[in-house]
C-alpha positions as CSV (number, residue, x, y, z in Angstrom):
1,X,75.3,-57.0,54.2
2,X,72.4,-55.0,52.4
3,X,69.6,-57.3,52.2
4,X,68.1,-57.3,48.9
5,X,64.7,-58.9,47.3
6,X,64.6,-60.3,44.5
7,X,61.5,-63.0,42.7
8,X,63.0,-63.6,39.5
9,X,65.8,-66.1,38.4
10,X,68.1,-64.6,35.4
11,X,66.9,-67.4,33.1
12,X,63.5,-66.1,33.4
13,X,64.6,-62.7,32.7
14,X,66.7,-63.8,29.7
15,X,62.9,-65.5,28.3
16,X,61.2,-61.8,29.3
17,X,63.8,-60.1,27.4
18,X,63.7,-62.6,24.4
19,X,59.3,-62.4,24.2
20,X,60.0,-58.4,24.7
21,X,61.7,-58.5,21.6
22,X,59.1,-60.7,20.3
23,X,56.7,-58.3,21.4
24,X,58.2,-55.1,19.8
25,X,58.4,-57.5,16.3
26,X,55.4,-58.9,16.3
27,X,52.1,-57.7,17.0
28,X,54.3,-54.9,17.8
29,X,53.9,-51.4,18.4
30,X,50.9,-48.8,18.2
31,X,52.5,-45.5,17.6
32,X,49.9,-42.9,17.7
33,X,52.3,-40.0,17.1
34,X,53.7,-39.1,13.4
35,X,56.6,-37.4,14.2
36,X,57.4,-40.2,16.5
37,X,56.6,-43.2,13.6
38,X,58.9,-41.2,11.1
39,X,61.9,-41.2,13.7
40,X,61.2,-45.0,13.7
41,X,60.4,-44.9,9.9
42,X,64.2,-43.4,9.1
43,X,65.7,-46.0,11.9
44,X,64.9,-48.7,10.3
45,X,61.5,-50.1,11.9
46,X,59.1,-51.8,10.3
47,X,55.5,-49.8,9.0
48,X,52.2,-50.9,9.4
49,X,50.7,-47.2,7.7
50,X,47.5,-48.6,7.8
51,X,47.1,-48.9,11.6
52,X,49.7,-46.8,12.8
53,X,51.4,-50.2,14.0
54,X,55.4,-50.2,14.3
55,X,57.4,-53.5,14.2
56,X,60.6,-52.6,16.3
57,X,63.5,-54.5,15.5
58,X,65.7,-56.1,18.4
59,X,68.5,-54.4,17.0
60,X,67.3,-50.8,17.1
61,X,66.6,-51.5,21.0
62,X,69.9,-52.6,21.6
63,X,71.1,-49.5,19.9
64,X,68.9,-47.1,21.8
65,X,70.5,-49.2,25.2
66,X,74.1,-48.7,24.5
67,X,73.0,-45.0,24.3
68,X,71.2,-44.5,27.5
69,X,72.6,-42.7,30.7
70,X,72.8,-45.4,33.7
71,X,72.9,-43.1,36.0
72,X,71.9,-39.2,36.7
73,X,70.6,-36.9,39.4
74,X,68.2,-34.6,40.0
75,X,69.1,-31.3,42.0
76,X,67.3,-28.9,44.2
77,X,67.2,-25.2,44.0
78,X,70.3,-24.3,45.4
79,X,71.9,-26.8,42.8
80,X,73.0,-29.7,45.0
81,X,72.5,-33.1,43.2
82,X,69.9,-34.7,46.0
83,X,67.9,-37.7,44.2
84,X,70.2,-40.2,42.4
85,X,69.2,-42.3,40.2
86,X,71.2,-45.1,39.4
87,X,72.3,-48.4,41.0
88,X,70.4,-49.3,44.1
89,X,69.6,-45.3,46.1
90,X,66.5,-45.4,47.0
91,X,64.4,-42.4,47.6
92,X,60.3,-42.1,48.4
93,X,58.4,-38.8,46.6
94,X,54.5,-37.9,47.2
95,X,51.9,-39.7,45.1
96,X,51.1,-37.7,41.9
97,X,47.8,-36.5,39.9
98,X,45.3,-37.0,42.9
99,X,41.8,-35.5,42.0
100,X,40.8,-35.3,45.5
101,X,41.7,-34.7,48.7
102,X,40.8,-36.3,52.4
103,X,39.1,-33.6,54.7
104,X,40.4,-34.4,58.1
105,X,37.6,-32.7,59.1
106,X,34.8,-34.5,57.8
107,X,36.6,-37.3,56.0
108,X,34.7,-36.2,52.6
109,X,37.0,-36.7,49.7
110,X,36.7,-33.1,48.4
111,X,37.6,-31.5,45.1
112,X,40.9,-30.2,45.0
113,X,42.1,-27.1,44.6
114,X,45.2,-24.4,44.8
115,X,44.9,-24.8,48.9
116,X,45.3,-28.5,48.9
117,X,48.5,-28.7,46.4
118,X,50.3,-26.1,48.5
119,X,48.6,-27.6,51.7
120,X,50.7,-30.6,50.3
121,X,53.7,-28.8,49.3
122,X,54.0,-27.3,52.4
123,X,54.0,-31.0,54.2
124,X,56.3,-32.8,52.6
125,X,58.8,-29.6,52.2
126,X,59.6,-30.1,55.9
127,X,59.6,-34.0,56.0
128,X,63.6,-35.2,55.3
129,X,61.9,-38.8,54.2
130,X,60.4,-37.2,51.4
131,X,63.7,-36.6,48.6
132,X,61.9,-35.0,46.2
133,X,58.1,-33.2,45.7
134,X,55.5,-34.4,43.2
135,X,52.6,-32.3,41.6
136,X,50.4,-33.9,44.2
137,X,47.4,-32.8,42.9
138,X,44.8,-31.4,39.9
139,X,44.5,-27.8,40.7
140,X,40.5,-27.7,40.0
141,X,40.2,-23.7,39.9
142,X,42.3,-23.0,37.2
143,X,41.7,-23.7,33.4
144,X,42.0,-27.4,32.5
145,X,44.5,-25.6,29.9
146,X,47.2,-24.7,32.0
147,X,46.4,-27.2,35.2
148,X,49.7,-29.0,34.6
149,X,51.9,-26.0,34.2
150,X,50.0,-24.5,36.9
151,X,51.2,-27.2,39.6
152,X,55.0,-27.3,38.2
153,X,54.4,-23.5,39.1
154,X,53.5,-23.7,42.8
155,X,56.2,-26.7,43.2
156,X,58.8,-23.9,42.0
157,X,57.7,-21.2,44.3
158,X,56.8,-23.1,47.2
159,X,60.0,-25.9,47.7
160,X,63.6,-25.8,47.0
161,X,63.7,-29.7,46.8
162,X,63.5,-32.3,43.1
163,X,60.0,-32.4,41.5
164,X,58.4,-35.3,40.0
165,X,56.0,-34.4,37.6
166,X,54.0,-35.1,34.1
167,X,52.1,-33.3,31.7
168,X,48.8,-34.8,30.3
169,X,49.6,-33.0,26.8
170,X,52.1,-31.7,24.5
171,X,51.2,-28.6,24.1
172,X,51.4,-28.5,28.2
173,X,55.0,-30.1,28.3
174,X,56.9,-27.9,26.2
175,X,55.5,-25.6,28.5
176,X,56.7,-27.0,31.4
177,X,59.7,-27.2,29.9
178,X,59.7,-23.5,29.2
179,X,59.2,-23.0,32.5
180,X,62.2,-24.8,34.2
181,X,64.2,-23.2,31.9
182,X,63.0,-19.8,32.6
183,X,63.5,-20.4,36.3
184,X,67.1,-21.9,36.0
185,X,68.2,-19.2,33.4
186,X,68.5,-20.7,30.9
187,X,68.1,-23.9,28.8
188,X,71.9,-25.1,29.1
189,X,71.2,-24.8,32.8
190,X,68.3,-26.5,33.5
191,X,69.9,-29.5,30.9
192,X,73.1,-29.4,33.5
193,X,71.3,-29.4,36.8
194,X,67.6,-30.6,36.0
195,X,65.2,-29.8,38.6
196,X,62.5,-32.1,38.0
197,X,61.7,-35.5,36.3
198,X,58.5,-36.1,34.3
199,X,56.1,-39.3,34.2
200,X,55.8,-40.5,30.7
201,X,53.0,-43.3,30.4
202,X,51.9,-45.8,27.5
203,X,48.4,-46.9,27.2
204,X,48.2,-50.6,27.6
205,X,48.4,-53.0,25.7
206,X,51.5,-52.0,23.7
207,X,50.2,-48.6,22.8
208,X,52.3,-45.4,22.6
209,X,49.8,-42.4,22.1
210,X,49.8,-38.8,20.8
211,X,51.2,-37.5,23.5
212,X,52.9,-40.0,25.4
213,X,55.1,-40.1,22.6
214,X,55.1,-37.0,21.9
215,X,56.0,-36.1,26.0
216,X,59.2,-38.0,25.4
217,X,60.2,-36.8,22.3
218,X,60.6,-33.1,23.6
219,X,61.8,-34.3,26.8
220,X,64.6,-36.2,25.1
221,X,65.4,-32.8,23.2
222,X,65.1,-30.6,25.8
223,X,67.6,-32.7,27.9
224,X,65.1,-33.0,31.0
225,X,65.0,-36.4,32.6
226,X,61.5,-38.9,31.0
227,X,60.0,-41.5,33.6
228,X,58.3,-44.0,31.6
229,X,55.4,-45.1,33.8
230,X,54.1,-48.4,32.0
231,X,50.3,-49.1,33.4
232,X,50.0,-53.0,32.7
233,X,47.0,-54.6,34.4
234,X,47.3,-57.9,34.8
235,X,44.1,-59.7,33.5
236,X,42.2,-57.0,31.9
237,X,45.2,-55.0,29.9
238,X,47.9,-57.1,30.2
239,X,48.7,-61.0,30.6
240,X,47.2,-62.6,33.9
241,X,49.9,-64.3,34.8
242,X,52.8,-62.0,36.7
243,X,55.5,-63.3,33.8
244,X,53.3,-62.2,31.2
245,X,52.2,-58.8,32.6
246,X,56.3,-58.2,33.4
247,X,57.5,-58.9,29.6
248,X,54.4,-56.6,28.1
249,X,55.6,-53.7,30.4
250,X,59.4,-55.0,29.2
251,X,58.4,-54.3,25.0
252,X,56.4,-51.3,26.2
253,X,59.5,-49.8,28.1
254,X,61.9,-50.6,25.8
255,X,59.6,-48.6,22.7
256,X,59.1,-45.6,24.8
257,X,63.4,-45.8,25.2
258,X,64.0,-46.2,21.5
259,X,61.5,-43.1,20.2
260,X,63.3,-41.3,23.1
261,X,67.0,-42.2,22.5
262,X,66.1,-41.3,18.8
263,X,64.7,-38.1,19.7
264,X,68.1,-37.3,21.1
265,X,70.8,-39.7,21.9
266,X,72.2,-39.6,25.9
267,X,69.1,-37.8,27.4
268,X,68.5,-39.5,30.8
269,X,65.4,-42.2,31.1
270,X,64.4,-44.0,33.8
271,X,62.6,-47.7,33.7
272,X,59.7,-47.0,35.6
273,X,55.9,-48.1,35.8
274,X,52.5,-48.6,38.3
275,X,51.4,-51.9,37.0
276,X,48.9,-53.7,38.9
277,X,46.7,-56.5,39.2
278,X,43.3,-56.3,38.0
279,X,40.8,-57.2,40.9
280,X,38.2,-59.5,39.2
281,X,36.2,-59.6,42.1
282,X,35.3,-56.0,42.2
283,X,36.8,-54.5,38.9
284,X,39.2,-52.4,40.8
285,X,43.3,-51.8,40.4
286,X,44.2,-52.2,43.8
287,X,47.6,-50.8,44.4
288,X,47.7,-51.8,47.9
289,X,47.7,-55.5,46.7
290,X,51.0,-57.7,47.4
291,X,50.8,-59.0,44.1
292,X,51.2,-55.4,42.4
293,X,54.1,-55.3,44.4
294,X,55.7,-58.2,43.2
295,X,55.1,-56.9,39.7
296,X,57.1,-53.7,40.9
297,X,59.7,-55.4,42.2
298,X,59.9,-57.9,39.2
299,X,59.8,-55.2,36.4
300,X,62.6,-53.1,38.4
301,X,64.7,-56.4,38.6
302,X,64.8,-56.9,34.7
303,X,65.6,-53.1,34.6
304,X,68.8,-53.7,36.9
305,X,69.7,-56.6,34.6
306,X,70.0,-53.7,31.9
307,X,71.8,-51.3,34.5
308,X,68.8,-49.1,34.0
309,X,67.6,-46.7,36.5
310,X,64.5,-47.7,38.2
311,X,61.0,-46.0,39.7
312,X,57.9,-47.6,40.2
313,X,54.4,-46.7,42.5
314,X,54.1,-47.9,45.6
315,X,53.3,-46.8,49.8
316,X,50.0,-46.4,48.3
317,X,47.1,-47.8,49.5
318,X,42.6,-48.8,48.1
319,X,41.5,-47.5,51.6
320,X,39.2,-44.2,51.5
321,X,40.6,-43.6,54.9
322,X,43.8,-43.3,56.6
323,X,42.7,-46.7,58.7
324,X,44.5,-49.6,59.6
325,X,44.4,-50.8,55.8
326,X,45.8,-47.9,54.9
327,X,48.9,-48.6,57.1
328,X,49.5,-52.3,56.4
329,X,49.0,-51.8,52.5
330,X,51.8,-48.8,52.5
331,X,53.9,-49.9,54.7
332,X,54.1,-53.2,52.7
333,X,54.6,-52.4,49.9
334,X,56.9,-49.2,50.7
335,X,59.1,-52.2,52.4
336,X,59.4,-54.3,49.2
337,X,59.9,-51.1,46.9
338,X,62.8,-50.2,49.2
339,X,64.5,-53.5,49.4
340,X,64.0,-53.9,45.7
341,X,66.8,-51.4,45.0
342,X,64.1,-49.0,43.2
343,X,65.6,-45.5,43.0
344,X,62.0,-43.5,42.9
345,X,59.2,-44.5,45.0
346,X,56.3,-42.4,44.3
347,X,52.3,-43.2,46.2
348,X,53.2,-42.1,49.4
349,X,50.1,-39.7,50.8
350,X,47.5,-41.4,48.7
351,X,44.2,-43.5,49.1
352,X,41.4,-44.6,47.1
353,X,43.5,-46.6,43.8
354,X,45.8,-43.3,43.8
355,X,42.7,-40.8,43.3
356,X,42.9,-39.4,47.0
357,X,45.7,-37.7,48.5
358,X,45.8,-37.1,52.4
359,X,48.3,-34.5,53.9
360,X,48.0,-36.3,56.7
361,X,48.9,-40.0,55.4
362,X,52.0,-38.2,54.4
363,X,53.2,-37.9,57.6
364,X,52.4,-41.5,58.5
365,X,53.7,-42.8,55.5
366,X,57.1,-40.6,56.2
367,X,57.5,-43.1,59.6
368,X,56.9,-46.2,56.8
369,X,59.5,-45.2,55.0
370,X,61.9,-44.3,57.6
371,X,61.6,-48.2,58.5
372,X,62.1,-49.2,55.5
373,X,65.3,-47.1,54.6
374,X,66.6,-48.3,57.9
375,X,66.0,-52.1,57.0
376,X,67.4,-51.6,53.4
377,X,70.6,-50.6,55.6
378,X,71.1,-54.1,56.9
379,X,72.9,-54.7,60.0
380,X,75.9,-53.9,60.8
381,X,79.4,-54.3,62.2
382,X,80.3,-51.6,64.4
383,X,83.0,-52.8,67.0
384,X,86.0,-55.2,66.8
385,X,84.1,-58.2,68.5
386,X,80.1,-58.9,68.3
387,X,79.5,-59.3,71.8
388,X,82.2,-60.4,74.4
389,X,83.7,-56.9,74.1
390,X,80.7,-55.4,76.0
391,X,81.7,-57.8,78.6
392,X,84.4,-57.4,81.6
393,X,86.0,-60.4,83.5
394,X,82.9,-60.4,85.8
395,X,79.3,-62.1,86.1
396,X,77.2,-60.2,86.5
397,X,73.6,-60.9,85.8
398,X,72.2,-57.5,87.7
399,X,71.2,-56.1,84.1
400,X,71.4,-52.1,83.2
401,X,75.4,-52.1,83.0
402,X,74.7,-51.5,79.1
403,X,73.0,-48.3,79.5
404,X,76.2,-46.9,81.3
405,X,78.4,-48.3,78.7
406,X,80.1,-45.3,76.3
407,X,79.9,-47.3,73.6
408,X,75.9,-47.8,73.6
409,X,75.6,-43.6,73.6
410,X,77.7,-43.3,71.1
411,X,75.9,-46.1,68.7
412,X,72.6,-46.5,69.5
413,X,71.4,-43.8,67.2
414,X,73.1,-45.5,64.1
415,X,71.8,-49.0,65.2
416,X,67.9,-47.5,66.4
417,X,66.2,-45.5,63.8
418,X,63.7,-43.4,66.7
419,X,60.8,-42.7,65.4
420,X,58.9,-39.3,65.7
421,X,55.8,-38.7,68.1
422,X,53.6,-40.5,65.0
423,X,54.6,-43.5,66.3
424,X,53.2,-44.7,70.0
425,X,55.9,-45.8,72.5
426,X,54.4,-44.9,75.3
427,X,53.0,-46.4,78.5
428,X,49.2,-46.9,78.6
429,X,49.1,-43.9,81.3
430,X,51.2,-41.9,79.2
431,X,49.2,-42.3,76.4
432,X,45.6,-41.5,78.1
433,X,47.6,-38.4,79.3
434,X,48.3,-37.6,76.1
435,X,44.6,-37.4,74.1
436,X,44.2,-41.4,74.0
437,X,45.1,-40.4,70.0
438,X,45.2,-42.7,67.1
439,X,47.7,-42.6,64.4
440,X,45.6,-40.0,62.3
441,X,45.0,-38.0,65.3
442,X,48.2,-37.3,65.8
443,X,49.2,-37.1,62.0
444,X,46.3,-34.2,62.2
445,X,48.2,-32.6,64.7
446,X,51.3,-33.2,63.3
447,X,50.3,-31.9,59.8
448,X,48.8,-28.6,62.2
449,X,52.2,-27.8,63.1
450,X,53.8,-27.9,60.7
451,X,51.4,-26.0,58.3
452,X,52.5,-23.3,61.7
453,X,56.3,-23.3,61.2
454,X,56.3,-23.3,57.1
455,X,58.2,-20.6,55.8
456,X,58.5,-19.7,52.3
457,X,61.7,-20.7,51.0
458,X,64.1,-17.5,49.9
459,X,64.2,-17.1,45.8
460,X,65.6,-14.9,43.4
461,X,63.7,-12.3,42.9
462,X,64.0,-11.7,39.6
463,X,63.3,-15.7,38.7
464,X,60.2,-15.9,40.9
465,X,59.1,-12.2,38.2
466,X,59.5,-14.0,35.3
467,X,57.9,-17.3,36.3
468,X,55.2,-15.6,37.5
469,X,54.8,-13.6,34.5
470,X,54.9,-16.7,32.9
471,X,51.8,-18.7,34.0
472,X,49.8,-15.4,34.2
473,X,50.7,-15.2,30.3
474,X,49.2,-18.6,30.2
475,X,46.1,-18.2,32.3
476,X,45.2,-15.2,30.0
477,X,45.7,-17.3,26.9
478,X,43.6,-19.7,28.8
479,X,40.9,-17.0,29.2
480,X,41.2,-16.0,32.6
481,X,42.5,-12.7,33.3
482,X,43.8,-13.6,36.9
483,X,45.6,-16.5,39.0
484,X,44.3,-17.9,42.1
485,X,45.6,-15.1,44.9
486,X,48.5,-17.1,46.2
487,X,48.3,-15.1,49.6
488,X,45.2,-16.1,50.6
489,X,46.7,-19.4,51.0
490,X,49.8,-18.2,53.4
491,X,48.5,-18.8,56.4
492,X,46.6,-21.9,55.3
């Protein structure tokens, strides 16, 4: 009785898969990485040297499938599996790679910096919507060099839950992957129980680059679970229509799984993207708009035909402000995300076409998603009868008898999902009494609090040493002969 959404009919996604194909043959392929042409090269593709162009042939895909995992998890610190992917789970994560941040305060978008990823952090740690962390945020005060290891670092230190992540080079991944390793003991270890996932994204149209490619190549090696994140705009770099932006992001997928599955046959990937519509009105890639979520949910229902794994970006929202936009374009789009099956839901937190991240939004967003995990469980059968067993042999029209019933304290809380103070249920007077808040002034108390009860989680010792030792290795490389003092930011 889990209701489910779905916009495509399988013989449309039979004539996606068959243009994919098409795709991948002819134009084909830009493959801006050598190592990853010459691992196409021995399989069999064909060479375009001249342009760096590969022609993939549909049988090396279907090879590349058969070897994929079609299900994995991701585990948290203490080694429990937490985020499944597979089938139809679904779990929500913070929106990734913001530049800025919204001041509660003044409402400026400021620069970000160390204080506003653990500010972050510290949020979503103690939210139970939220499965997994993201590297919210560019850490601004550190060397460009080391900004992506730099917020895998705080992530480790500061949360015991999953991590979704990226790397912008490849120098930075292998890095990364260093890292993990170095905090879980060992490489065998953090292959067994990853810890964190990591966004992998073509450049549209049908363009793997340097390091994209590269990104899943060490991935794939290393055994750490690859989130291709196809960017498709529809109109500018991808097919206006919604059929034609789907199949692109279908031949750009399935590329990205065959240089990965080459790399290293077994290592877990996950069919993901943020496509989006391109605004032709104001030039913009609004991922607030319904039609990028159709394009979500479309993509993630081809991957399902496949048995594939699923993530997409969405809860997001174009609004500078955490406004009455901001709520109807997350919520929205959280809802069809969720009752599209997809297993990671990254976007919630942000603003402003995913540049923007809000701590505060978070919160909000966390009551979003609570609604939609509680729709994507359906109703339900709990008693014997539907009705007439909450009934005796007499009429009586009174009302209230169902408040004294047993049965409704012992079910409402599995029928009712109850909200949290975010959300305004009370009277008028009780309201007035209350501040007369809006949503965001009570997410900016909210997020006050619980700033107040964060508490460091409890590490090894000995791993915290050596990661630490670690990134100040790599800030001295970088040329800076100390880290941002992580102290200062305790009390924050």
């Amino acid at each position: 009785m889990r209701p489910k959404l779905t916009l495509l009919s399988d013989e449309i996604i039979a004539r996606i898969l068959e243009e994919a194909y098409e795709l991948l043959r002819c134009p084909g392929i830009k493959v801006q990485n050598e190592e990853a042409r010459q691992l196409l090269a021995e399989a069999g593709a064909i060479m375009y040297p001249e342009n760096n162009v590969v022609g993939i042939p549909a049988a090396l895909v279907h090879k590349a499938m058969e070897s994929v995992p079609r299900e994995f998890y991701l585990y948290d610190y203490d080694g429990n599996p937490v985020v499944h992917y597979g089938g139809d789970s679904v779990h929500f994560d913070p929106g990734s790679s913001g530049i800025t941040i919204l001041n509660p305060e003044t409402l400026e978008h400021d620069t970000t910096e160390t204080e506003h990823l653990l500010r972050l952090i510290k949020v979503a740690e103690q939210i139970p919507q939220y499965d997994a962390q993201s590297t919210a945020v560019i850490c601004h005060d550190v060397p460009k060099d080391i900004q992506d290891s730099y917020r895998l670092y705080l992530a480790l230190l500061y949360s015991k839950k999953p991590i979704v992540t990226g790397a912008f080079t490849n120098k930075t991944v292998q890095e990364m992957i260093d890292m993990l390793a170095l905090f879980a003991g060992s490489p065998e270890a953090s292959r067994a129980k990853p810890r964190a996932i990591f966004d992998v994204c073509p450049a549209p149209p049908l363009i793997w680059s340097n390091f994209g490619a590269g990104n899943l190549i060490a991935l794939a090696r290393a055994g750490i679970p690859a989130e291709i994140v196809s960017v498709p705009l529809a109109g500018a770099a991808a097919p206006v229509t919604m059929l034609g932006t789907v199949t692109q992001h279908t031949a750009e997928v399935f590329a990205g799984i065959v240089i990965h599955q080459l790399a290293h046959p077994g290592s877990p990937i996950v069919w993901g993207g943020a496509a989006a519509i391109f605004d032709m009105k104001k030039g913009a890639t609004p991922m607030g708009a319904i039609e990028t979520a159709m394009l979500d949910c479309s993509y993630a229902q081809v991957a399902k035909t496949l048995g594939m794994p699923t993530h997409t970006y969405l809860g997001a929202t174009d609004s500078k402000l955490v406004d009455a936009q901001a709520g109807l374009e997350s919520g929205i789009t959280a809802m069809v995300g969720a009752l599209s099956g997809i297993n990671m839901i990254s976007g919630s937190g942000m603003l402003d076409f995913l540049a923007c991240h809000s701590a505060e939004k978070l919160v909000i967003d966390a009551e979003g998603i609570a609604m939609a995990k509680r729709m994507v469980k359906g109703v339900q059968q709990h008693t014997d009868t539907l009705a007439t067993g909450f009934y005796d042999d007499k009429i009586n029209f009174k009302g209230g008898d169902f408040l004294k019933q047993k049965i409704t304290m012992k079910l409402f809380r599995e029928e009712q999902h109850l909200p949290s103070d975010i959300i305004d249920r009370n009277s008028t007077r009780a309201w007035k009494e209350a501040g007369s808040l809006d949503a965001f002034g009570r997410a900016r108390f909210r997020v006050k609090e619980l700033l107040a009860s964060y508490r460091r989680p409890e590490l090894d010792p000995d791993q915290m040493a050596r990661l630490r030792s670690y990134m100040l290795d790599l800030a001295q490389k970088a040329g800076v002969e100390e880290l941002p003092r992580l102290e200062d930011h305790e009390l924050a």
